[in-house]
N, C-alpha and C positions, 0 to 999 in steps of 0.2 A: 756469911759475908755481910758487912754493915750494909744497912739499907739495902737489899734484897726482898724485904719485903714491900717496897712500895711497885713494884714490876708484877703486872698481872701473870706471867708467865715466867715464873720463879723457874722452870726446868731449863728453860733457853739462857738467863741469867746466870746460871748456876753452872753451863755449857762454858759461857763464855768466862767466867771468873776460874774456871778449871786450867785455862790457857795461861794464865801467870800473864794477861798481856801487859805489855810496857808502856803503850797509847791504843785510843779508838780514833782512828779518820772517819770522819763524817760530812756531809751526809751520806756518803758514795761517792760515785764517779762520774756518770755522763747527765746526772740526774741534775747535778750544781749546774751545770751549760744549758738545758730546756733544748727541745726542737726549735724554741723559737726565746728569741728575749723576753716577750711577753708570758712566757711559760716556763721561766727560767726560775731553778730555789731561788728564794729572797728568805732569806733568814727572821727580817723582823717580822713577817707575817706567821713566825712558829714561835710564836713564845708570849704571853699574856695569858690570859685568860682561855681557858682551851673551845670552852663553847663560842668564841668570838672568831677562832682562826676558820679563815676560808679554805673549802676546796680548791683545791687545781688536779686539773688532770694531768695523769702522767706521764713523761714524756717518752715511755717505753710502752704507750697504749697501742700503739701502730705499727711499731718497729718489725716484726716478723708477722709475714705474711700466713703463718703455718700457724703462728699462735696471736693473733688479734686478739685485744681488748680494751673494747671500745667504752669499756665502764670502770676503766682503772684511773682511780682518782686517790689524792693523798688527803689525808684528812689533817693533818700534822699534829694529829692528837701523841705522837713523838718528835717534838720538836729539838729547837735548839738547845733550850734551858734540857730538857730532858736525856739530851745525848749528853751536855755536862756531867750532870747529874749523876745517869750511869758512868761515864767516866770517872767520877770519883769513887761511886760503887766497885769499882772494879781494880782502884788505886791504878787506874792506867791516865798520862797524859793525854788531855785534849787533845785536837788536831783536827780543826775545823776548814774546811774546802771552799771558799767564795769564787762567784763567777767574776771574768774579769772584763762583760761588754761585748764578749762573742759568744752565740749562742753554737751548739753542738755543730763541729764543722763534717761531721758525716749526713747532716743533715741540711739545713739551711744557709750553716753557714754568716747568720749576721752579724753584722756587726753594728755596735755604738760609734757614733762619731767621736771624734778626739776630745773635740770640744764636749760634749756631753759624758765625758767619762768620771766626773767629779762626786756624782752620785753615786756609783759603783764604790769607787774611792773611798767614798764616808761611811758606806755602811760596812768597810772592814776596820776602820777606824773605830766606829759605834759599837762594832762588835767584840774588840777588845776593851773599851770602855765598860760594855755588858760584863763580860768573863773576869776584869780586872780592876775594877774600879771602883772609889768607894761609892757608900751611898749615899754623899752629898752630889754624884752625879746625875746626872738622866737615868742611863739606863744601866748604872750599878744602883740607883734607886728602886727601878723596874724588879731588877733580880731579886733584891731583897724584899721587893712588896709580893715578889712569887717565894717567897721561903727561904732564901739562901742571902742574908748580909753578907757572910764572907764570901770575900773574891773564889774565882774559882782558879785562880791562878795560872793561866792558859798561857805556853811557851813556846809555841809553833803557828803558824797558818798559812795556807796553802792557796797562793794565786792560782787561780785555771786550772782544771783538772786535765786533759788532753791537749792543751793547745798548739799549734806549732804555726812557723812563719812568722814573715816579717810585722806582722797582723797583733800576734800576740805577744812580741817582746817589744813592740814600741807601748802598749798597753800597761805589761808587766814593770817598764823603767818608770812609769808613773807612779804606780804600786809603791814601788820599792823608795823610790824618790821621797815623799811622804810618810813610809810608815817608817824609815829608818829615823827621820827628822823628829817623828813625834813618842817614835815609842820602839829606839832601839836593842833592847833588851828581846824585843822578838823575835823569833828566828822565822824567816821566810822561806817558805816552800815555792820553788819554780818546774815548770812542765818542761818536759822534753819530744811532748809527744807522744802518739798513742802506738809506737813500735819501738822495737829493741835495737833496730840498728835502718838502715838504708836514708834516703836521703832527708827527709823531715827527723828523723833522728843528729844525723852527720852535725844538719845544721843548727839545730837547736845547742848541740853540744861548741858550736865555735862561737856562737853568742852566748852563753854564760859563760864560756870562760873572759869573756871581755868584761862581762858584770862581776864574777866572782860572788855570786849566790852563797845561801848560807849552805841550801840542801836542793839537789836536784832528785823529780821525781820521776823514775823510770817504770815504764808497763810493758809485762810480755804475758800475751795469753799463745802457747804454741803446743807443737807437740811435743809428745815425752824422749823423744829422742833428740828434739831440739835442747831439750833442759839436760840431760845425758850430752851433751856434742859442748853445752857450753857452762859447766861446773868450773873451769878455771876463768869464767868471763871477767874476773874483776881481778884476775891475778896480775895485768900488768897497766888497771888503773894508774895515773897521775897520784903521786902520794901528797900530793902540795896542791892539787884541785877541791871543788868542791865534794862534800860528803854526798853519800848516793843515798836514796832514799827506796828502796822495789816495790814504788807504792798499790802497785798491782800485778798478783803473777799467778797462774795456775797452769799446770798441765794439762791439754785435753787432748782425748785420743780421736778423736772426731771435730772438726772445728765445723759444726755442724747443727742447729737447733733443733734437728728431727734425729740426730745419731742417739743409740738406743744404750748408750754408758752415763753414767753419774758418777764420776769419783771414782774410779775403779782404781785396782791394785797396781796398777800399771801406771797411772797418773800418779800416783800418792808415791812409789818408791823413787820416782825421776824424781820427783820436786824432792824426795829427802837425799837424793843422789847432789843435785844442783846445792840442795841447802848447805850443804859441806862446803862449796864455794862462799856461799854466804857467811857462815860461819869464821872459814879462815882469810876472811879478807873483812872482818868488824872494824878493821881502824878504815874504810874506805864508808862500807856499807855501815849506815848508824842505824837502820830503822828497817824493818822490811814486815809487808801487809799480805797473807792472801787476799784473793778477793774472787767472786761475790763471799757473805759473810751467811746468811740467813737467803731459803727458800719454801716456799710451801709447796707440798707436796701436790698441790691440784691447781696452784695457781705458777709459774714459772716460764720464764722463756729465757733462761740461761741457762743450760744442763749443770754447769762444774758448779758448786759452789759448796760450801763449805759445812757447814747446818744446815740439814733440813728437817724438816717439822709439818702436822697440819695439825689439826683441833685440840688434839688430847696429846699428843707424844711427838720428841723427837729425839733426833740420833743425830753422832756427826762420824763423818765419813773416813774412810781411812786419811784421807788427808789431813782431817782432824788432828787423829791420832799424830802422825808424824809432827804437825807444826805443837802440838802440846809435850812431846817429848823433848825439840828442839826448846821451848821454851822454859820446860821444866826442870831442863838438865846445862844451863846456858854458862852457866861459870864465871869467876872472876876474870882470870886471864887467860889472853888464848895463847896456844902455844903452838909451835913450828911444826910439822909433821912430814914423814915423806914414806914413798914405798921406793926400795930400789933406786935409792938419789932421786926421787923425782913426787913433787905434788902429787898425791893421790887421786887421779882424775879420769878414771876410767878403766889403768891397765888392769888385764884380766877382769874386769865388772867390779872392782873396787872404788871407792870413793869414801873419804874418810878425812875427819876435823878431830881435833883433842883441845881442850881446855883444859883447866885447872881452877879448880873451887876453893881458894886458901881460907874460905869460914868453916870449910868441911875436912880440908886434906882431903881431898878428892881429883885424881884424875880420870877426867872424862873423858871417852876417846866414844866417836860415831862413826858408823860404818855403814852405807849401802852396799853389799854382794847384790848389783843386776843382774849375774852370770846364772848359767841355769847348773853349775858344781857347786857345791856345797867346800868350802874352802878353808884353808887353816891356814891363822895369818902370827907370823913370828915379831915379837913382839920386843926391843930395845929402847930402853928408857934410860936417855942421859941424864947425870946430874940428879940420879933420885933415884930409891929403891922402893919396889911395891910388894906390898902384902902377897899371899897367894889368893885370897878371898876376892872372888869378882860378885859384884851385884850385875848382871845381866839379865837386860830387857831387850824382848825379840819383838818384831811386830812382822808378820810373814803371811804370804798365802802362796800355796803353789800355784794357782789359777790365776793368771795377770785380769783375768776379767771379771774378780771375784768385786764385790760391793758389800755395804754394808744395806740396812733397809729396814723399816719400821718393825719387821716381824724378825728380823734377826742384826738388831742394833751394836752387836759386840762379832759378829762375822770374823771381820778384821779388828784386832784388840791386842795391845800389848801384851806381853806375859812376861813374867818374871822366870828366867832357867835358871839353873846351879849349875856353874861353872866353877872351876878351879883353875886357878892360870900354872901351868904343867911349866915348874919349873925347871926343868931340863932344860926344856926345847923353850921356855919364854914365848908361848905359843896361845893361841884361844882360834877355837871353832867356830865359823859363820856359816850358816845355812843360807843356800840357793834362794833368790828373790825376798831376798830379807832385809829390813833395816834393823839395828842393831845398836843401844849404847851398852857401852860398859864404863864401870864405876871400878876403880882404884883405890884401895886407901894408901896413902902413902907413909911410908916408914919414915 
């Protein structure tokens, strides 16, 4: 990968360039908002000169009583310029997260006064200046005195990460008021709040449809049978509404910071069960993020996340796996699918999306089997004839509560079967608690 070698942790780099990602959001998520506004990211305090940038502590130092630390502080020795950066290492678009004047409303709660919002304002303003402008400006001057003249070309940014209420969309029409006037080529990211549905959801969604947002973002951290109950959730989205954004979602089987799972097999096949929803609804859903991304192994107080790592080594979780298969095998065009006349969304533990790769003649068809039978599914391809040669990738474990872990980093791991599509019966084999793509060539 270009410029990989400028990342002290070339193994973690190399994790995430393996993902084929499309964007990186940064900084995170409740981290942009602070406990408090005085504690909130500020973007220009990460970026110049690295021995010059100040500590702040972080605003997840107190947060759980189970796991305090009172001595977690950010150094921003990886700042803004630097998650650019990687961003380009990684050929994935920007997607930078500014706060918008309220600080984290599971905590304090504040907020900027109306009148004093113009400062927040400028520094999203400054900061597409930063990412996009030349270096006759300020601070496309800056970036190019840190190494980079060319623009970094930045096409997204994200007002508020969780916000909701009346609070944060008189904020937000500020926002948007301004940055459409000076720089509308950008597309704007708006919150819906930090659940999937119930009343701070309801209502964030009847006020952007009054604004008509470019992309709204949506976060569900739930159980795996919620991600299983709701794989058809965007099947009868508004097709003339805004685009959806799943700027954060995992499965956990404990919502819990002392439950004794990380990622487990159980979590990792819901999410690839749900991702089939995601998948066959891309003309709604443009972008979707797990989240967290990166954990260490002795320092943590999120269980689910994605990468984890300490000193010398890391692994990423079965969850991993599924979101790098989803992105590895993602296709030109999607295509229509059904079991039995009906969206594939759970009958008998099936759930399943197909694409088509027309740079490869490739049909891609994914399949979660949640059922604990091992199942043989018949297989009818209008409009096109396939090879008998299947590429099949299985990623499976019999034990829902299987993990992956520093001493055994490949536990849960793709593997490549031989299959032959039996065409008699136009049929292929799925194993019990398995996710599953198969590759087509097409005639």
């Amino acid at each position: 990968m270009e410029g990989k070698k400028r990342w002290a942790r070339n193994d973690m780099v190399e994790l995430l360039d393996s993902l084929d990602p499309g964007f990186l959001r940064f900084p995170g998520g409740c981290i942009v908002e602070g406990r408090t506004l005085d504690r909130r990211y500020q973007w220009k305090n990460t970026v110049g000169a690295i021995e010059q940038r100040q500590n702040l502590v972080n605003r997840w130092n107190t947060e759980y009583n189970v796991r305090l630390t009172p001595d977690y502080y950010q150094s921003f020795g990886l700042g803004f310029y630097e998650y650019f950066l990687l961003s380009e290492d990684l050929g994935a678009e920007p997607l930078p997260i500014l706060g918008c004047g309220m600080a984290c409303q599971f905590n304090t709660a504040e907020l900027v006064p109306m009148d004093e919002l113009e400062p927040y304002i400028q520094d999203a303003l400054d900061l597409i200046e930063f990412a996009n402008g030349s270096t006759d400006t300020y601070w496309g001057k800056l970036r190019a005195d840190m190494g980079h003249p060319e623009p970094f070309n930045m096409k997204y940014i994200g007002i508020g990460n969780e916000q909701w209420g009346p609070n944060y969309f008189e904020r937000y029409i500020e926002f948007e008021k301004v940055l459409r006037a000076q720089y509308p080529e950008i597309q704007i990211i708006s919150s819906v709040g930090p659940f999937p549905d119930g009343e701070f959801f309801e209502y964030g969604w009847n006020e952007l449809k009054k604004l008509d947002p470019d992309i709204v973002d949506e976060h569900y951290y739930r159980s795996p049978q919620w991600f299983l109950e709701h794989a058809n959730r965007y099947d009868s989205y508004d097709r003339n509404g805004p685009k959806v954004f799943a700027g954060e979602y995992a499965a956990h089987t404990e919502m819990n910071v002392e439950a004794p799972y990380r990622n487990n097999w159980e979590s990792a096949l819901s999410e690839a069960a749900f991702m089939t929803g995601l998948e066959r609804n891309a003309d709604i859903v443009s972008m979707s993020a797990y989240a967290p991304l990166f954990a260490h192994l002795d320092a943590w107080q999120w269980k689910t996340d994605l990468i984890w790592f300490n000193n010398l080594n890391v692994y990423g979780t079965p969850s991993y796996y599924v979101q790098k298969l989803y992105a590895t095998n993602s296709g030109t065009d999607l295509l229509t699918i059904s079991l039995d006349g009906e969206q594939p969304t759970g009958q008998q533990g099936i759930y399943a999306s197909a694409v088509k790769d027309k740079n490869k003649n490739e049909l891609i068809v994914k399949i979660a089997n949640t059922s604990e039978q091992d199942q043989e599914v018949m297989l009818q391809v209008l409009g096109a004839q396939l090879k008998n040669t299947i590429q099949h990738i299985e990623l499976k474990a019999d034990d829902l509560a299987a993990v992956n872990s520093i001493g055994q980093p490949k536990n849960i791991y793709p593997k490549e079967l031989k299959q032959k599509l039996n065409t008699e019966k136009q049929s292929i084999a799925i194993a019990s608690k398995s996710f599953n793509v198969f590759k087509f060539i097409l005639k």
